[in-house]
Backbone bond lengths (Angstrom), bond angles and torsions (degrees), N, CA, C in turn:
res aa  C-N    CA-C-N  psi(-1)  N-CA   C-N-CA  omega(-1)  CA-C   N-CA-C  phi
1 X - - - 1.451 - - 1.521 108.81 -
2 X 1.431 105.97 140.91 1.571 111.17 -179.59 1.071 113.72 -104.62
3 X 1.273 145.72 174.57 1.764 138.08 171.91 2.052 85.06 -126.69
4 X 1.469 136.80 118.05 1.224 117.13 166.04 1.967 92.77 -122.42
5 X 1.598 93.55 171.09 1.407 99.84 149.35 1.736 124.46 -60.17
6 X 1.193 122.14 124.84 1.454 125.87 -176.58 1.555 105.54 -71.80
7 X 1.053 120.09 143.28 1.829 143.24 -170.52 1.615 94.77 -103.50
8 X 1.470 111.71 172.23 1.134 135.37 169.36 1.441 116.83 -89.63
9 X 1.183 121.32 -4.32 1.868 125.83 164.15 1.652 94.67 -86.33
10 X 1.530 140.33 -14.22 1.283 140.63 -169.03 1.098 107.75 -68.02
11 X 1.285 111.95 -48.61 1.895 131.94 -142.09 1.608 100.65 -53.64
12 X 1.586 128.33 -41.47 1.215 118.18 -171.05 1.837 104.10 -75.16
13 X 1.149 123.87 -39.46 0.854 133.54 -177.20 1.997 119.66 -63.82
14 X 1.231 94.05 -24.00 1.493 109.94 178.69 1.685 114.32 -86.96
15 X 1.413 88.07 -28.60 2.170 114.44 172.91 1.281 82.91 -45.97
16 X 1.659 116.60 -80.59 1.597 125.91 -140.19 1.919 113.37 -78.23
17 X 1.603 86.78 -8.65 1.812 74.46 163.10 1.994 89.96 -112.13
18 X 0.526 165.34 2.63 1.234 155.57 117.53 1.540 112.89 -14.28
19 X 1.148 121.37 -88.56 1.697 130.07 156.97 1.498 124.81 2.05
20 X 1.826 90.23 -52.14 1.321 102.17 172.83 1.329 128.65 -77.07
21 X 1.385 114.49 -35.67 1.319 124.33 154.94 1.132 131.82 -49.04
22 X 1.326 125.56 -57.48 1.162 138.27 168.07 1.940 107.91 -47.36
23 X 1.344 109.68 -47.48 1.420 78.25 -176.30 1.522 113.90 -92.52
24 X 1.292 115.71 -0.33 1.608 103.66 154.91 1.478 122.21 -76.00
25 X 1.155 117.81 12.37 1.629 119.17 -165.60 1.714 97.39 -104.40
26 X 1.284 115.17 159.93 1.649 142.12 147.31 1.266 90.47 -15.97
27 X 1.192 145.22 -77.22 1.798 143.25 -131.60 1.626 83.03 -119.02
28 X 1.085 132.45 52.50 1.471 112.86 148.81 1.192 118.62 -76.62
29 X 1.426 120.10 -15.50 1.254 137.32 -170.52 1.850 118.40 -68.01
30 X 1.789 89.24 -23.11 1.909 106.19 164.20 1.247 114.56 -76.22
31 X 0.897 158.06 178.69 1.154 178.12 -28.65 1.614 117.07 90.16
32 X 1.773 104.08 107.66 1.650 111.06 -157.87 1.633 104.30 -90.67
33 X 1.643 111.26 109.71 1.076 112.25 -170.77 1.332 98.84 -93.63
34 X 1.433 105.71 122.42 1.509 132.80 152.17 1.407 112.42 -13.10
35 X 1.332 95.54 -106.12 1.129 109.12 168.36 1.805 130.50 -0.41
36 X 1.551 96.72 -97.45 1.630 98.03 169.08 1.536 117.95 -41.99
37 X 1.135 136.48 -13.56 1.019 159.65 -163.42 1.849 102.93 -78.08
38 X 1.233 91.57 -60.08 1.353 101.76 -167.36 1.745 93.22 -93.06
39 X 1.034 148.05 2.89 1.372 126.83 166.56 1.849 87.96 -92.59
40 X 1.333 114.58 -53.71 1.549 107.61 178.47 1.451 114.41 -22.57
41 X 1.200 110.27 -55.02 1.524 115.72 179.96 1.449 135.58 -62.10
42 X 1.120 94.91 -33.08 1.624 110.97 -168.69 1.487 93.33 -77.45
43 X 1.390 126.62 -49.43 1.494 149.27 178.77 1.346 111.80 -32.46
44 X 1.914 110.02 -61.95 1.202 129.09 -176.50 1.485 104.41 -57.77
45 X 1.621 108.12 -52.64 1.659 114.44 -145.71 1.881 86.89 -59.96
46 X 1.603 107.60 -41.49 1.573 104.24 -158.55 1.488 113.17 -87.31
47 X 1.557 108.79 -1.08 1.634 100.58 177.14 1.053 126.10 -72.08
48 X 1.019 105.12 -175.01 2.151 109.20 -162.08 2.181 85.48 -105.00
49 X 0.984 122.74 -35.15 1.342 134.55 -159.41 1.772 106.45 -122.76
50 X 1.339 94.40 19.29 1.899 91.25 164.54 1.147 103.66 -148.50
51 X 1.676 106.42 169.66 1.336 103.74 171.46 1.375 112.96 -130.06
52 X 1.190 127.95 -179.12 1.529 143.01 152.90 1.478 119.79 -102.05
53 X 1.093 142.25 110.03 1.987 111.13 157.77 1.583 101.60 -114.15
54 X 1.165 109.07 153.80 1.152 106.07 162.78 1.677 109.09 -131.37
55 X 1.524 112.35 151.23 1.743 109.56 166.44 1.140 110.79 -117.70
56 X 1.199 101.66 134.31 1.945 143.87 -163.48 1.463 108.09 -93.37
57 X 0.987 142.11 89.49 1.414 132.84 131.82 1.548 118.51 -75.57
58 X 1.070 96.95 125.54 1.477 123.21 172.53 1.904 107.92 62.09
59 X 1.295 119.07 -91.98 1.446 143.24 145.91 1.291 125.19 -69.54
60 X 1.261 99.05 -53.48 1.897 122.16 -162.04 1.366 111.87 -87.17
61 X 1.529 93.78 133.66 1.427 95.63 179.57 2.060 108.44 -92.28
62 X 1.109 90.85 143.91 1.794 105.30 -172.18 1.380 105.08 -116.28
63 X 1.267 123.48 14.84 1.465 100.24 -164.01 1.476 109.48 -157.54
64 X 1.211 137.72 -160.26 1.637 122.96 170.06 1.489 94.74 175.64
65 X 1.347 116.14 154.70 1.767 123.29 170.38 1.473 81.09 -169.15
66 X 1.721 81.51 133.77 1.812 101.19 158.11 1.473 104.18 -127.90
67 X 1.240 106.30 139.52 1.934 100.90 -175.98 1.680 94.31 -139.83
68 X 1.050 113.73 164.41 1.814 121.02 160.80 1.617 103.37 -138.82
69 X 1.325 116.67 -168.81 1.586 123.10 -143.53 2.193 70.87 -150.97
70 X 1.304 124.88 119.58 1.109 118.97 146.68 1.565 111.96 -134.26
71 X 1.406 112.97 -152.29 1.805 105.16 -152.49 2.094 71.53 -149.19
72 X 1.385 90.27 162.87 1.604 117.79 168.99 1.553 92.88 -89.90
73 X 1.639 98.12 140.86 1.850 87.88 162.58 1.518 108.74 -82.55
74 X 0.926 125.56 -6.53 1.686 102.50 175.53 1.688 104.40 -127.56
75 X 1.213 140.52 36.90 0.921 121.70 159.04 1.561 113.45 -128.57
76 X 0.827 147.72 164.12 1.886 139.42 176.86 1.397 106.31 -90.18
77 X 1.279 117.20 73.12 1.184 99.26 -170.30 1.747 101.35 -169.06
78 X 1.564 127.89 117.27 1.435 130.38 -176.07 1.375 107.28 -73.60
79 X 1.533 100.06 166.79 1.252 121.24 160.03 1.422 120.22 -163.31
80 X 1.618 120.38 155.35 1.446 119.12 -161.78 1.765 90.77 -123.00
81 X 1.413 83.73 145.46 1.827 97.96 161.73 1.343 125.04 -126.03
82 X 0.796 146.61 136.96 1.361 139.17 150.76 1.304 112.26 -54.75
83 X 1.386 135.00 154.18 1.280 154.57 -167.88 1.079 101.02 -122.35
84 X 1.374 114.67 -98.55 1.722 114.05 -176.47 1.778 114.19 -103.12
85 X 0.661 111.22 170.21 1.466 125.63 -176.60 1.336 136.99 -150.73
86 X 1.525 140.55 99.65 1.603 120.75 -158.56 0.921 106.44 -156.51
87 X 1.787 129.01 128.45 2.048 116.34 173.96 1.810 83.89 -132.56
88 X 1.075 61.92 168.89 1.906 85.37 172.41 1.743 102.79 -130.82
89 X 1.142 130.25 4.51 1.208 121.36 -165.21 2.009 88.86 -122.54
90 X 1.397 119.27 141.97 1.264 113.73 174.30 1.552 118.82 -55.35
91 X 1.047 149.91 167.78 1.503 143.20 153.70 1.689 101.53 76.71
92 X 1.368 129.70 -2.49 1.228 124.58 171.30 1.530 136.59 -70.02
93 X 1.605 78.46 -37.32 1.451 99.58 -179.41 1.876 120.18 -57.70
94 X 1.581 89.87 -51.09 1.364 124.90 178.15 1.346 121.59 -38.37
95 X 1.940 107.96 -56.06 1.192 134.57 156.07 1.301 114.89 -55.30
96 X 1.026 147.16 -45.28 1.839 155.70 -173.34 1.437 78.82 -60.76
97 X 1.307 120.41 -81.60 1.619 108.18 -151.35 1.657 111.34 -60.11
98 X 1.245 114.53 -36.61 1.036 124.61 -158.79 2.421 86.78 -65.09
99 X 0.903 119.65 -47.91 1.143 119.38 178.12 1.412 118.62 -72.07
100 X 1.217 126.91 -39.69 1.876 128.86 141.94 1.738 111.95 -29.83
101 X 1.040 96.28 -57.12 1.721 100.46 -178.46 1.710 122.41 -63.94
102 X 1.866 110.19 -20.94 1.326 104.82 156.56 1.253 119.67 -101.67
103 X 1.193 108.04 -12.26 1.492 111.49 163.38 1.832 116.82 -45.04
104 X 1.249 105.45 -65.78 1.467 129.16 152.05 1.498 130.27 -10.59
105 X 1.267 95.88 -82.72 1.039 107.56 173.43 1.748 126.53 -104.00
106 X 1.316 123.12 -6.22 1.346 118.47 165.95 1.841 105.29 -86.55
107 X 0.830 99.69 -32.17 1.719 111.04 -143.16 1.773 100.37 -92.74
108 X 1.669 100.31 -53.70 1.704 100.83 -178.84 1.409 102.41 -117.64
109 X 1.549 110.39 32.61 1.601 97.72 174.02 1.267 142.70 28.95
């Protein structure tokens, strides 16, 4: 299994484990719009201050992280969150953060 940055050929593929997430989650009870979904993505993959990862077994993607890079308004000083988060494969999860966290801190200091 790989952990990479997610591409713009991903996004449909990131929908349908998304889907899955979503209806194992708290808010399955919303209704997972497509749509916003896929500008969300495209947004993340191309921002200067977000990220994508996804983990790869073989073809298939198993895994998902969305994070961004924001700032306190009154202090000088960043911080990153993760947004969403989801594997279906054991040890995926683990890896996602673990690659958010150099993302973080190697990458947007």
């Amino acid at each position: 299994m790989i952990i990479r940055p997610a591409e713009m050929d991903d996004i449909e593929a990131i929908i349908e484990i998304g889907k899955r997430g979503h209806a194992a989650s708290e808010n399955a009870r919303y209704e997972f719009d497509v749509g916003r979904t896929k500008l969300l993505l495209a947004s993340f993959i191309i921002g200067k201050r977000t990220c994508v990862f996804v983990a790869v077994d073989g073809d298939k993607i198993v895994g998902l992280l969305l994070g961004q890079e924001d700032e306190y308004g009154y202090l000088k000083m960043k911080y990153a969150t993760y947004i969403a988060t989801y594997a279906e494969v054991p040890g995926a999860g683990k890896k996602l953060l673990k690659r958010f966290e150099e993302w973080a801190f190697n990458e947007r200091k």
